[in-house]
C-alpha positions as a printed Julia matrix, in Angstrom:
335×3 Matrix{Float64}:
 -44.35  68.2   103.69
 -44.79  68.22  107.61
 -46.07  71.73  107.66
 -48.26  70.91  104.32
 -49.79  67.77  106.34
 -50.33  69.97  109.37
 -52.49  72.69  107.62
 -54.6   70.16  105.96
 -55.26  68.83  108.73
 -56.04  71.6   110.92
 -58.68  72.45  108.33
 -62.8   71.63  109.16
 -63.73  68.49  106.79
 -66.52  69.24  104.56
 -69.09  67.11  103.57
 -70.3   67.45  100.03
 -73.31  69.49  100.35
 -71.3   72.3   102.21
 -71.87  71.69  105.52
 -69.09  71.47  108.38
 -68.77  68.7   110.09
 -69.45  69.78  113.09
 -72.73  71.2   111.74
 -73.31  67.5   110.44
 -72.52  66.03  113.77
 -75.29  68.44  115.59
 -77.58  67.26  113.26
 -76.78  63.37  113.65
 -76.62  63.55  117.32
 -80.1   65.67  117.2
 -81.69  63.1   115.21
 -80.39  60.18  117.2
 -82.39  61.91  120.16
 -85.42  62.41  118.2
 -85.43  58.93  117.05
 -85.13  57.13  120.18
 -87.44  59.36  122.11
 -90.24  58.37  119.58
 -89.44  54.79  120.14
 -89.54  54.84  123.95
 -92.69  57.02  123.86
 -94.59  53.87  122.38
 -91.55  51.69  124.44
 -94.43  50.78  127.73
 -97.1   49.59  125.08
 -94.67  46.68  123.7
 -93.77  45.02  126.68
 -95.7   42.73  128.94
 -96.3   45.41  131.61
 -94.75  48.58  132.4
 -93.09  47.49  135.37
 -90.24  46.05  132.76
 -90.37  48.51  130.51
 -89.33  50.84  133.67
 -86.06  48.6   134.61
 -85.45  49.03  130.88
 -85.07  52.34  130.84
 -82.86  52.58  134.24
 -80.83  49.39  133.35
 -79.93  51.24  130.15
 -79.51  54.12  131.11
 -77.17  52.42  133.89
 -75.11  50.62  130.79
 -75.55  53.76  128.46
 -73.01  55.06  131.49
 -70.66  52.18  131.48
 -70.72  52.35  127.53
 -69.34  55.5   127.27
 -66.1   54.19  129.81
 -66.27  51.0   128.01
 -67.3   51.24  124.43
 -66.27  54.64  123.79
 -63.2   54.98  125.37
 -61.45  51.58  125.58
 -61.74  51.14  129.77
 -63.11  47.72  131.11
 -64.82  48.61  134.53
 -65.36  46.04  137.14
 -66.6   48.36  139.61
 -69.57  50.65  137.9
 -71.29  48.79  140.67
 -70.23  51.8   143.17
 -71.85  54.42  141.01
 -74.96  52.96  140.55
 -75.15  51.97  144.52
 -73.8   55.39  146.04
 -76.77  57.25  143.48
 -79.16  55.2   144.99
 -78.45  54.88  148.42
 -77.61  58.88  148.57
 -81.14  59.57  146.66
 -82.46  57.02  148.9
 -81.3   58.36  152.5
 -81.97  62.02  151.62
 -85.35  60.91  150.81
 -86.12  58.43  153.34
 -84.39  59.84  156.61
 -84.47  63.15  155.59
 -87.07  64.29  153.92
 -85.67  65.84  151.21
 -87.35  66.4   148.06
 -86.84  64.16  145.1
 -85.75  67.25  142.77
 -82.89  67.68  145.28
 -82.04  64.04  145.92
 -81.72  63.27  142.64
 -78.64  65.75  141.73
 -77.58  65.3   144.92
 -77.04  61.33  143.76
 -75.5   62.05  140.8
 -72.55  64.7   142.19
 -71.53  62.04  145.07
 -71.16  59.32  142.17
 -69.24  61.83  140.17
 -67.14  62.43  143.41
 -66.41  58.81  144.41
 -65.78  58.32  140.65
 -63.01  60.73  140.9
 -61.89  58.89  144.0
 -61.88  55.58  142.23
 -60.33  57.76  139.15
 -57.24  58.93  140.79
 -56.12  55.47  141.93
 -57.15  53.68  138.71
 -56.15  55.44  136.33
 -52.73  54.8   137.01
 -53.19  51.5   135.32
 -54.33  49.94  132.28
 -55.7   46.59  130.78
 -56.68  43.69  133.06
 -54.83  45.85  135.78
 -57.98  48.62  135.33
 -60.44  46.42  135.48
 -58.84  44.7   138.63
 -58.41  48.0   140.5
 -61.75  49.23  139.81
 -63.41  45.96  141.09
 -61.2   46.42  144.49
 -61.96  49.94  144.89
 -65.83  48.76  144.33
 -66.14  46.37  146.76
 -63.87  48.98  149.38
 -67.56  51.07  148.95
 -69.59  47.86  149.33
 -68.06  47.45  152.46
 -68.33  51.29  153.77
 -71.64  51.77  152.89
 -72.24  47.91  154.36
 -70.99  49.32  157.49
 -73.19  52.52  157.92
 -76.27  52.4   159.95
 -77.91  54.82  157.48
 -78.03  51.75  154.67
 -79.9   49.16  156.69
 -76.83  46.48  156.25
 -77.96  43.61  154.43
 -81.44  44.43  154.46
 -81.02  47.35  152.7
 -82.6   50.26  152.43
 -86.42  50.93  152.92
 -89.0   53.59  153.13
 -87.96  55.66  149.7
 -91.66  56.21  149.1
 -92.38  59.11  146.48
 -95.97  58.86  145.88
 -97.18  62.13  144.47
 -95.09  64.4   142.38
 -96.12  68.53  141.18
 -93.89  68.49  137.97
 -94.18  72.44  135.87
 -97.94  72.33  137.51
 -99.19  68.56  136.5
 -99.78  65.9   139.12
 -97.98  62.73  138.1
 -98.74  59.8   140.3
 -95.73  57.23  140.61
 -97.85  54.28  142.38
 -99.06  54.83  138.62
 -96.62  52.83  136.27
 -97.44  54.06  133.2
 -97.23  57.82  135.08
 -93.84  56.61  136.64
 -92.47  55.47  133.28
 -92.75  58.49  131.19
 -91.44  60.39  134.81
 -87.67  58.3   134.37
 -88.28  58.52  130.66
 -88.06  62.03  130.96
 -84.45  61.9   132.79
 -83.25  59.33  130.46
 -84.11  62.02  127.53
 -82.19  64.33  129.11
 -79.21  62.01  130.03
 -79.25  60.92  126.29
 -78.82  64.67  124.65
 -76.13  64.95  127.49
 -74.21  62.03  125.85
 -75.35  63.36  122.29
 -73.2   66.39  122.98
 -70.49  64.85  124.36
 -70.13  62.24  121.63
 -70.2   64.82  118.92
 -68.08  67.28  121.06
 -63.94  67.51  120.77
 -64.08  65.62  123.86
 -66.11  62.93  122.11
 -63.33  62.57  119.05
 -60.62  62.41  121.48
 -61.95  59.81  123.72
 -62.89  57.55  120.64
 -58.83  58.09  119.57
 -57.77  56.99  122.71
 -59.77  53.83  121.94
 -58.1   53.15  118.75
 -54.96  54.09  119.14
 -53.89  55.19  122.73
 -50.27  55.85  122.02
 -50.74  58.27  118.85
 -53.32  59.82  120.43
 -50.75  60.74  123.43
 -48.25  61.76  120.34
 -50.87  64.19  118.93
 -50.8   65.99  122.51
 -53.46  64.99  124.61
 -53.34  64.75  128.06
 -54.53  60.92  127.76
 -54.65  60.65  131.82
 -56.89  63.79  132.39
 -59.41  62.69  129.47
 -59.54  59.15  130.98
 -60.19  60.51  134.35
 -62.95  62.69  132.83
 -64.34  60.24  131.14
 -64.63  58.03  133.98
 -66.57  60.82  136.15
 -69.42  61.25  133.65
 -69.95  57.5   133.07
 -70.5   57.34  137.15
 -73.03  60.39  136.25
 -74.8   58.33  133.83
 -74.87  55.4   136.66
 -75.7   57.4   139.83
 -78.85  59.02  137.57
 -79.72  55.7   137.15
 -79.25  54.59  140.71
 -81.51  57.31  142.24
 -84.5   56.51  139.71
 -83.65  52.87  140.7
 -84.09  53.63  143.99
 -87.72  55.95  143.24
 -88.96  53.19  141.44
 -88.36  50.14  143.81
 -89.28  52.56  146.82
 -85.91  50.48  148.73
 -82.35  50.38  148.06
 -81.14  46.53  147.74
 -77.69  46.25  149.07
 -77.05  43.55  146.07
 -77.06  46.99  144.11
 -73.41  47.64  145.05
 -72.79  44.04  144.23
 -69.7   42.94  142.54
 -72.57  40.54  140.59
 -74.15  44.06  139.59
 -70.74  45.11  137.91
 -71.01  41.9   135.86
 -74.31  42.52  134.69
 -73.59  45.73  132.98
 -70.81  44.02  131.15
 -73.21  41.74  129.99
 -75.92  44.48  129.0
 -73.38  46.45  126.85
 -71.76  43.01  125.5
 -75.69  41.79  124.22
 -76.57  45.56  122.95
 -73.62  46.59  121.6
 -70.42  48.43  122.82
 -69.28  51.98  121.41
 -73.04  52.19  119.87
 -76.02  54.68  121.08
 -78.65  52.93  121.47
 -77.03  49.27  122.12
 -77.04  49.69  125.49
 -80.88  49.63  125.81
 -81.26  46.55  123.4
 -79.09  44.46  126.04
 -81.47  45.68  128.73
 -84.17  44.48  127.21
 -82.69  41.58  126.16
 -81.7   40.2   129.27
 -84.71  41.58  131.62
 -87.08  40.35  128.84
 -85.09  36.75  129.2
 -84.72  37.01  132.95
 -88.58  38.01  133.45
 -89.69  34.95  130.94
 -87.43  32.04  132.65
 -87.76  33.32  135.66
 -91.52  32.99  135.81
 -91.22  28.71  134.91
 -87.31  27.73  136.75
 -85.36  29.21  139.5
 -82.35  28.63  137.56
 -82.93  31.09  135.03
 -79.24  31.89  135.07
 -78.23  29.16  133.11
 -80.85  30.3   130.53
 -79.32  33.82  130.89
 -75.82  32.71  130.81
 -76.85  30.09  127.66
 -77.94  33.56  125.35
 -74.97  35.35  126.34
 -72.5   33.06  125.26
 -74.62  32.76  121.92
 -74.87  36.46  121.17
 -70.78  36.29  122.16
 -70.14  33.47  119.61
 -72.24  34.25  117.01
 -73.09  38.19  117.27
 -69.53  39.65  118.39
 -70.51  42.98  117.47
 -73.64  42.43  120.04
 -77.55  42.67  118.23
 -77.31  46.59  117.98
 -74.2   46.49  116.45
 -74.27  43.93  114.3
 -77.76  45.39  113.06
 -76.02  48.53  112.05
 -73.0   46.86  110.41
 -75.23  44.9   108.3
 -77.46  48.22  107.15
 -74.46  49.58  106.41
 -73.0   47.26  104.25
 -76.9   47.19  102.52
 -76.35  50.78  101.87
């Protein structure tokens, strides 16, 4: 029986038309890209001014990072605060006060996320739980305070001077004092950082990550090394976040130092919460959710926070499964 349990299941599923399944999940993931690159195309045209629909895109893209820790793989993160703040202050000082090129500041962000990630990885992942989340929020605010400390950040008044006016891009001039120009220029990155996470969530990685989720302690029985996938895992969520950090960074033309904020940690728990966790395209619905809120009370109180704070205990109580998720589960049950 063991051995007859152990050959069925080491064969492909099959859906009924013929396909393999991973065939099916190509296709899915493919079509999940397709879909929400037409949306965001007509995105800027929906909002009040482009200007939001920018910190849309880079707020989302910032909790489409955290998601994949988070929603996808079971790890509460009090400390994706770091990534975001290391991608922008290291796109940010290489083009500032060096004069490197965007092109090169940009994956330069992104690898020293990924390598204080696996920093903040080594030490973490040691624990679990509340003990995780702890950990990650200590380590956080240990790179708050370093990169508080260097004279290259500005301190607390941050960074300034990350001006990147004109851009040649295959040929075309694209003029980022433009917004509309400078929204379809982070649009295209966050296309390209959502096939990235289409691949990996229809990947083997992608299955075992979502089993570690569920069930932690079979998937460890089934043989995976449940430490090095976490530890993976973690890395490309602070790629996701230090992508997001440099274009943060392009866009405001400064580097606030409130961007390594512990505050800034909460607010992506908060985005993914109001979107969705574990779903694609949740995390942008929580951006725009709670910039769209934020922008509206903010322009009539100065305690818009309590407005803020008011919706996300709502959505908590009443949509658990956040707006994204709970749209989803009631299509499905439609179906």
């Amino acid at each position: 029986m063991k051995e007859l349990n152990m050959s069925i299941s080491a064969q492909p599923a099959k859906p009924a038309d013929g396909f393999t399944m991973p065939s099916v999940l190509k296709a899915l993931s493919a079509h999940r890209v397709a879909t929400s690159l037409i949306f965001f195309l007509i995105f800027p045209w929906l909002m009040p001014y482009q200007s939001v629909a920018i910190n849309i895109l880079i707020f989302g893209l910032f909790a489409v990072g955290f998601n994949l820790l988070f929603g996808y793989t079971g790890l509460l993160s009090f400390g994706h605060a770091a990534f975001l703040g290391v991608g922008a202050y290291t796109a940010g000082i290489l083009i500032a006060q060096h004069q490197i090129s965007w092109w090169l500041a940009i994956p330069a962000a992104v690898v020293m996320s990924c390598v204080v990630a696996l920093v903040m990885g080594l030490l973490a992942i040691r624990t679990r739980g509340i003990y995780f989340a702890m950990v990650t929020l200590a380590l956080s605010q240990c790179v708050y305070f370093l990169v508080y400390q260097l004279p290259a950040s500005g301190g607390e008044n941050g960074l300034r001077g990350v001006n990147v006016a004109d851009i040649s891009l295959f040929g075309l001039k694209v003029n980022l004092l433009d917004p509309t120009q400078k929204y379809y220029f982070v649009l295209g990155f966050v296309a390209l950082a959502l096939w990235l996470l289409s691949r990996i969530l229809a990947s083997p990685f992608g299955g075992v990550i979502e089993a570690i989720r569920e069930n932690e302690a079979r998937a460890r029985a089934c043989g995976f090394n449940i430490e090095r996938t976490k530890l993976l895992a973690f890395v490309l969520s602070a790629a996701f976040c230090g992508l997001a950090g440099a274009l943060n960074a392009i866009h405001l033309s400064s580097v606030p130092i409130e961007t390594l904020h512990y505050a800034t940690s909460g607010m992506v728990v908060m985005l993914c919460l109001l979107g969705g966790m574990g779903t694609y395209f949740g995390p942008f619905v929580g951006a725009a959710l709670f910039l769209l809120i934020q922008d509206q009370a903010s322009a009539w109180t100065e305690h818009w926070q309590l407005i803020v704070g008011a919706v996300f205990v709502f959505f908590v109580l009443f949509f658990p499964k956040g707006v994204w998720g709970t749209f989803l589960e009631r299509a499905s049950r439609e179906r």
